[in-house]
C-alpha positions in Angstrom: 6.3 -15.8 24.2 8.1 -15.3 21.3 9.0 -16.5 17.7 12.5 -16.7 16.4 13.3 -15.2 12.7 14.8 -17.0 10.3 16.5 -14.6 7.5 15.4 -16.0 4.2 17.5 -13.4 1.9 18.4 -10.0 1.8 17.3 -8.2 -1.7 19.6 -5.0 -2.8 17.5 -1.9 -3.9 17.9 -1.0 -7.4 18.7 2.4 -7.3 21.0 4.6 -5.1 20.4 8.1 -6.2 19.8 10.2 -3.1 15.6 10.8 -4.8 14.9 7.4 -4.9 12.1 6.1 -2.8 12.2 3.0 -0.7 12.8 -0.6 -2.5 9.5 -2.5 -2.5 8.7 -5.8 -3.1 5.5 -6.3 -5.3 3.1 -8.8 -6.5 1.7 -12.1 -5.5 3.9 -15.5 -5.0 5.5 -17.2 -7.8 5.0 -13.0 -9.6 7.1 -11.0 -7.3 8.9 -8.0 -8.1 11.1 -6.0 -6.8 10.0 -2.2 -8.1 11.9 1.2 -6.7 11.1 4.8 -8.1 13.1 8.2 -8.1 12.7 11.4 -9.8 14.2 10.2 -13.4 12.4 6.6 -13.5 10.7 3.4 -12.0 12.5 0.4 -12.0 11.3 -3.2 -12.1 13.2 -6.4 -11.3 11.2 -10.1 -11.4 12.5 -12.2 -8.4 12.5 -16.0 -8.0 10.8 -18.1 -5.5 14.2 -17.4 -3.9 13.7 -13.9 -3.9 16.6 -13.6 -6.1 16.6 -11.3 -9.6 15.9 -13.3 -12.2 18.7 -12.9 -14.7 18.0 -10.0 -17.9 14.9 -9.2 -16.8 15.2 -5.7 -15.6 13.2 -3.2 -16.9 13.0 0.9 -16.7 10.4 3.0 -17.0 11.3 7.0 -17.9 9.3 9.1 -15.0 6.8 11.6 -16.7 7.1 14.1 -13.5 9.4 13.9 -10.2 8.1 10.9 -7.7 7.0 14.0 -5.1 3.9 14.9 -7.6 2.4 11.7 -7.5 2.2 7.6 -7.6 3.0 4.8 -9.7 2.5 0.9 -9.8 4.0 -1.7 -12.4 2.0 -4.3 -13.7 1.9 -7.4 -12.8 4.0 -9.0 -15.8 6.7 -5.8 -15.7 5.0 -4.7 -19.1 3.8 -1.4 -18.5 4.1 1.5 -15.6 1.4 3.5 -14.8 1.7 6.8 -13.2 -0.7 8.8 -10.9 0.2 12.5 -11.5 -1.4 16.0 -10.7 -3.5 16.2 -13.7 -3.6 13.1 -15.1 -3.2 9.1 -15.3 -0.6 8.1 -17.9 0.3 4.3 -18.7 4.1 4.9 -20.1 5.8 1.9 -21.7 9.7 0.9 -21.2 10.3 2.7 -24.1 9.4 6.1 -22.7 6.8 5.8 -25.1 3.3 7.0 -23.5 0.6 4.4 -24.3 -2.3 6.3 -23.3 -3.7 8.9 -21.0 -6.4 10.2 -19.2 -6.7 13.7 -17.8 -8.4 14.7 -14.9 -9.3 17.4 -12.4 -6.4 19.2 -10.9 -5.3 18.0 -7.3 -3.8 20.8 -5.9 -7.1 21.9 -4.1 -7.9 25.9 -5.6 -6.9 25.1 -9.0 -10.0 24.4 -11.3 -8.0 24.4 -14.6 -8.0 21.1 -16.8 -4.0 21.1 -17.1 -3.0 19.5 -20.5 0.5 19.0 -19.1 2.9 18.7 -16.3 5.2 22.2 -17.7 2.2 23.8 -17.1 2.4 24.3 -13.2 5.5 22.4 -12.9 7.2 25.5 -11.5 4.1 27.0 -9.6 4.6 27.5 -6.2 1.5 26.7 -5.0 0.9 23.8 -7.3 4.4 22.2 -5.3 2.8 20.0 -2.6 -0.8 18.8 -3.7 -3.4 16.1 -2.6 -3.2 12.9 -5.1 -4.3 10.0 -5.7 -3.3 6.3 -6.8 -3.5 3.4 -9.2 -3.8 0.0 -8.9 -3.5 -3.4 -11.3 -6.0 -5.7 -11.1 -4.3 -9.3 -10.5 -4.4 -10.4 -13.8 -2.8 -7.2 -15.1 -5.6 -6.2 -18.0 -7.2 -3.5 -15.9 -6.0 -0.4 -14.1 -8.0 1.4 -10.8 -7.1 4.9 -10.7 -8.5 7.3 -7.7 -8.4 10.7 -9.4 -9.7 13.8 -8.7 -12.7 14.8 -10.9 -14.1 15.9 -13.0 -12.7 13.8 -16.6 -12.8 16.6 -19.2 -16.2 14.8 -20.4 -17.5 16.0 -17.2 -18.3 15.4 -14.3 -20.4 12.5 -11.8 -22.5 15.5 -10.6 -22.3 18.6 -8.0 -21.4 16.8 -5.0 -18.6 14.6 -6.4 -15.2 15.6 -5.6 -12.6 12.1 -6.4 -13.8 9.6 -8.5 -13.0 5.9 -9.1 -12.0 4.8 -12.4 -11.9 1.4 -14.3 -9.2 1.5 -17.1 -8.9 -0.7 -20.2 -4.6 -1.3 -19.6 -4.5 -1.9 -23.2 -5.8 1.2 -24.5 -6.9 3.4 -21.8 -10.3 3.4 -22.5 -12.3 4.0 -19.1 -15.1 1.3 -18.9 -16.3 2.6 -15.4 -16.9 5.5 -12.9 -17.7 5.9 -9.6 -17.6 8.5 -7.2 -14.9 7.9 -4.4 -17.4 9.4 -1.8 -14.1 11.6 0.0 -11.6 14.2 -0.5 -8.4 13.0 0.0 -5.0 13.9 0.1 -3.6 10.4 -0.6 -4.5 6.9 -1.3 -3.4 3.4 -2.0 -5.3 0.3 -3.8 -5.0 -3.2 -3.1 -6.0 -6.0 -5.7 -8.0 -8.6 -4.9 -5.7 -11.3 -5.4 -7.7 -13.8 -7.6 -10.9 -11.8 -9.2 -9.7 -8.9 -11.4 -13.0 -6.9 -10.7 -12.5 -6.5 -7.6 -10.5 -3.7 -5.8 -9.5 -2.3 -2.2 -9.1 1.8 -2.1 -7.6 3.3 1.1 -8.4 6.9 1.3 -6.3 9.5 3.5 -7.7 12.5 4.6 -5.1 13.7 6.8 -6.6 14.2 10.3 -10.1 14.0 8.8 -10.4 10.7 8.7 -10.1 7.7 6.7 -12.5 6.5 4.3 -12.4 3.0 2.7 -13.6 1.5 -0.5 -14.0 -1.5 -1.6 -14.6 -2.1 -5.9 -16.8 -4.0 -7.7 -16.8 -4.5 -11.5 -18.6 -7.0 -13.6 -17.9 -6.1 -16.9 -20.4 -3.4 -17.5 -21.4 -1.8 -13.8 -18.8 -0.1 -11.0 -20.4 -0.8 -7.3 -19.0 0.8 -4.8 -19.1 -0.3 -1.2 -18.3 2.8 1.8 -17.2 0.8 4.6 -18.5 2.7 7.7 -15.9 4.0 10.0 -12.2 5.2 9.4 -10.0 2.7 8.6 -6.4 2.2 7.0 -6.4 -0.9 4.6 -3.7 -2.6 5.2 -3.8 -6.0 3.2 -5.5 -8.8 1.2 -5.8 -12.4 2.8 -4.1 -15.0 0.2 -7.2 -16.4 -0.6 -9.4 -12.9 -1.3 -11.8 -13.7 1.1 -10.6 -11.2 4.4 -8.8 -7.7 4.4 -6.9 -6.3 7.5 -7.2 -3.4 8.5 -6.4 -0.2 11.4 -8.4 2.5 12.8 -7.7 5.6 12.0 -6.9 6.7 15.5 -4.6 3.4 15.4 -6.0 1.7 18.6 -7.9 -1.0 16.7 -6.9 -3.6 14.6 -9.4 -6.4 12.8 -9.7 -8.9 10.0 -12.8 -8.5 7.9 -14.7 -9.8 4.9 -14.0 -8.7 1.3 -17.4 -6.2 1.9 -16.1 -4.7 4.7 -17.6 -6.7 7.4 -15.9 -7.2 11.1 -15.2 -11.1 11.3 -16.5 -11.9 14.9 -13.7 -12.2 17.2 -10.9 -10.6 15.0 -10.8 -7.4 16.7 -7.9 -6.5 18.6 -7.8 -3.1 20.8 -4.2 -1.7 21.3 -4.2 -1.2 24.8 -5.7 -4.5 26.0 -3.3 -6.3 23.8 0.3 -5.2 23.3 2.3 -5.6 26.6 3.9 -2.6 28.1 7.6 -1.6 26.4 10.5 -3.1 28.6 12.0 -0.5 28.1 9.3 2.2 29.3 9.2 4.0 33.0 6.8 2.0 35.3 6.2 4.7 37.6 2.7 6.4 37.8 4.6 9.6 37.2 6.4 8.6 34.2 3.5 7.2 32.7 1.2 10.1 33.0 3.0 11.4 30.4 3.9 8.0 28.2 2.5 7.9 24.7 -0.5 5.0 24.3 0.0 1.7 22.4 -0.7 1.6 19.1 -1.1 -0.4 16.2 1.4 0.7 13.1 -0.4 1.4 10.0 1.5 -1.5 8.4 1.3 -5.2 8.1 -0.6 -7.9 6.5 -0.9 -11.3 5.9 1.7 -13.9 5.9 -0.4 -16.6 5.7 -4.2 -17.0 5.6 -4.5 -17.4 9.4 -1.4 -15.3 10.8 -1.3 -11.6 10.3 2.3 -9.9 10.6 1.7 -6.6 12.1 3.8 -3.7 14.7 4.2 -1.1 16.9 7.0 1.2 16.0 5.3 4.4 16.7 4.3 3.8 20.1 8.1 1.8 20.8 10.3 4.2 19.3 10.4 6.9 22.1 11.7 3.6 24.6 14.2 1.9 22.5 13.8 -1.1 20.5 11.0 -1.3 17.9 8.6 -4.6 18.5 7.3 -6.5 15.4 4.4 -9.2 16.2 2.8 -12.3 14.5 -0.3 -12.5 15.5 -2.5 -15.9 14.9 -6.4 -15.3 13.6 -7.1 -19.0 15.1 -6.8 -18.2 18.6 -4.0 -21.0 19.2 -1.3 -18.9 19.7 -2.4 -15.1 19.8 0.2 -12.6 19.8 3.7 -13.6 19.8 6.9 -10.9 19.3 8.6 -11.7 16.5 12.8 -12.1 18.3 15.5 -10.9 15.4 18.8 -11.5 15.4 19.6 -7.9 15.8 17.1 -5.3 16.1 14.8 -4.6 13.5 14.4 -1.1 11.5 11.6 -0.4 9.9 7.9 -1.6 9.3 7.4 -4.8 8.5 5.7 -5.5 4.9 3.9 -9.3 4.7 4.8 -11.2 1.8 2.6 -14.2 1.7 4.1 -18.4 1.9 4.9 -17.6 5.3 7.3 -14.8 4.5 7.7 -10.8 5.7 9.9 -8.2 4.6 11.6 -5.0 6.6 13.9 -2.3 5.2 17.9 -2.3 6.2 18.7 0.5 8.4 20.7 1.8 5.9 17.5 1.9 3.4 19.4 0.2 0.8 17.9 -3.2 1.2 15.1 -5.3 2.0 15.6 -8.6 4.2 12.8 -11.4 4.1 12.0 -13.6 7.0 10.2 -16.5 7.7 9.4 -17.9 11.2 12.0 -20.1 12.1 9.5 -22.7 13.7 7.6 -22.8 9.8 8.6 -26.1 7.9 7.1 -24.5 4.2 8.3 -24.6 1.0 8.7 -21.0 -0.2 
């Protein structure tokens, strides 16, 4: 069975220049923005409930370092840009202006120096493809997350701790909290709890060793830190807080559970027993000796609190066209290919009120569905 896709608008990227990372489409309902980031600078665009830019709003934010030597996230109200670099965490207003910083450990993994700035290794070869970490706004925009590699140049958690987990006053940088990150990673990406500020999803990467994940609690005065066992991608928030999504690492395993980590019984789905052979793929024993497994895409999330947009492009790809699923946590429909009016490129990105997003093939565009069966307002 399948669902029909309804195209709900197509949103142009903001920047062409051949650095430029993809257009993404940021925030919770009723706060989205579109955000895109090249070597030069991040830029932010509000969008309506139509996902249509809201008139004069557009706002810049001069890069401190080219977008290959780290990460960035905009707040929540388009006010401020923080940017996850090599060395250090820097909140950097529209202005150019840098509101605060805070300098940590070096991520490129030999180098023990506390750099003091970017020129200082900007042109050192083996400084040109480090590990990094990420930042995160908490929903309400007053605090920032930042995965950094210790120690701060206070000093450090202790012997054995290599990345830490920071909680950062957005105002003025001060950092009310520590915690140690419990990995080494090469990469990483938070997710906010939607409604409580002090509270935090990490996904950690470490390459092929594995994938650690975190989830962040702060009350005001104490950072806890919960080490979900097992390697898992994070992969999204439920609308109300209450459930995150996420993959394996070896991608064959895909579950909803609680906001502590916790498998919700019955929301486990394994790769193999669930997505139906390719059409397209050889269905001779011979052929298939040699065809790559289904998988689960790390990619997806929650359209609504019960349906979970998610794919299989990596395991597709080598047959033909790409399959995109909705998959319903209820049990009333189960998995159900998602039919587009011409083939879809891309990973899908969920956008919550019913609605998904997937890049143009061109890359210069983001078109939002819906299901066409769904009678919402959006």
């Amino acid at each position: 069975m399948s669902v029909p896709a309804r195209l709900r608008a197509t949103v142009p990227a903001l920047l062409s220049s051949p650095d430029a990372g993809p257009p993404e489409i940021a925030g919770l309902p009723g706060r989205r923005i579109l955000v895109q980031g090249s070597d030069e600078e991040v830029v932010a665009r509000p969008l309506d409930d139509a996902f249509a830019a809201v008139p004069g709003t557009e706002v810049r934010f001069p890069a401190p370092w080219p977008r290959r030597r780290g990460t960035w996230e905009v707040a929540p109200d388009a006010s401020l840009a923080v940017f996850a670099g090599v060395h250090a965490v820097r909140a950097v207003e529209p202005s150019g202006a840098t509101r605060w910083e805070v300098r940590h450990g070096c991520w490129y993994g030999a180098c023990r120096e506390m750099h003091e700035s970017y020129e200082e290794y900007a042109e050192e070869r083996d400084h040109r493809y480090p590990d990094g970490g990420s930042v995160g706004f908490s929903a309400d925009g007053k605090l920032v997350w930042a995965h950094v590699r210790g120690p701060l140049p206070e000093g450090g958690l202790g012997p054995d701790a290599v990345d830490e987990w920071l909680v950062i006053d957005a105002v003025d940088g001060r950092v009310l909290a520590r915690g140690d990150a419990g990995a080494a990673a090469a990469g990483s990406e938070h997710l906010p709890h939607p409604t409580d500020p002090g509270r935090m999803g990490l996904g950690i990467g470490e390459g092929q060793d594995g994938a650690p994940l975190r989830l962040g609690r702060w009350d005001g005065e104490r950072l806890d830190v919960t080490y979900v066992e097992g390697d898992l991608c994070l992969l999204d928030v439920s609308p109300s807080g209450e459930r995150i999504m996420t993959v394996s690492h070896d991608q064959d395993a895909l579950s909803v559970r609680d906001f502590d980590g916790r498998p919700v019984e019955g929301l486990e789905w394994d790769a193999e027993s669930v997505l139906p052979p390719h059409p397209d793929a050889p269905s001779n024993d011979e052929d298939a000796e040699d065809e790559a497994p289904a998988c689960w895409d790390w990619a997806g999330g929650f359209v609504d609190g019960t349906t979970l947009v998610v794919s299989s492009v990596e395991s597709d790809d080598e047959w033909g066209e790409v399959r995109h699923w909705l998959l319903d946590t209820t049990g009333t429909h189960g998995l159900r290919r998602i039919a587009y009016p011409s083939p879809p490129s891309g990973q899908p990105t969920a956008l919550g009120h019913g609605a998904w997003a997937t890049p143009s093939e061109s890359g210069d565009a983001l078109h939002v569905w819906v299901a066409a069966e769904a009678q919402m307002n959006l």
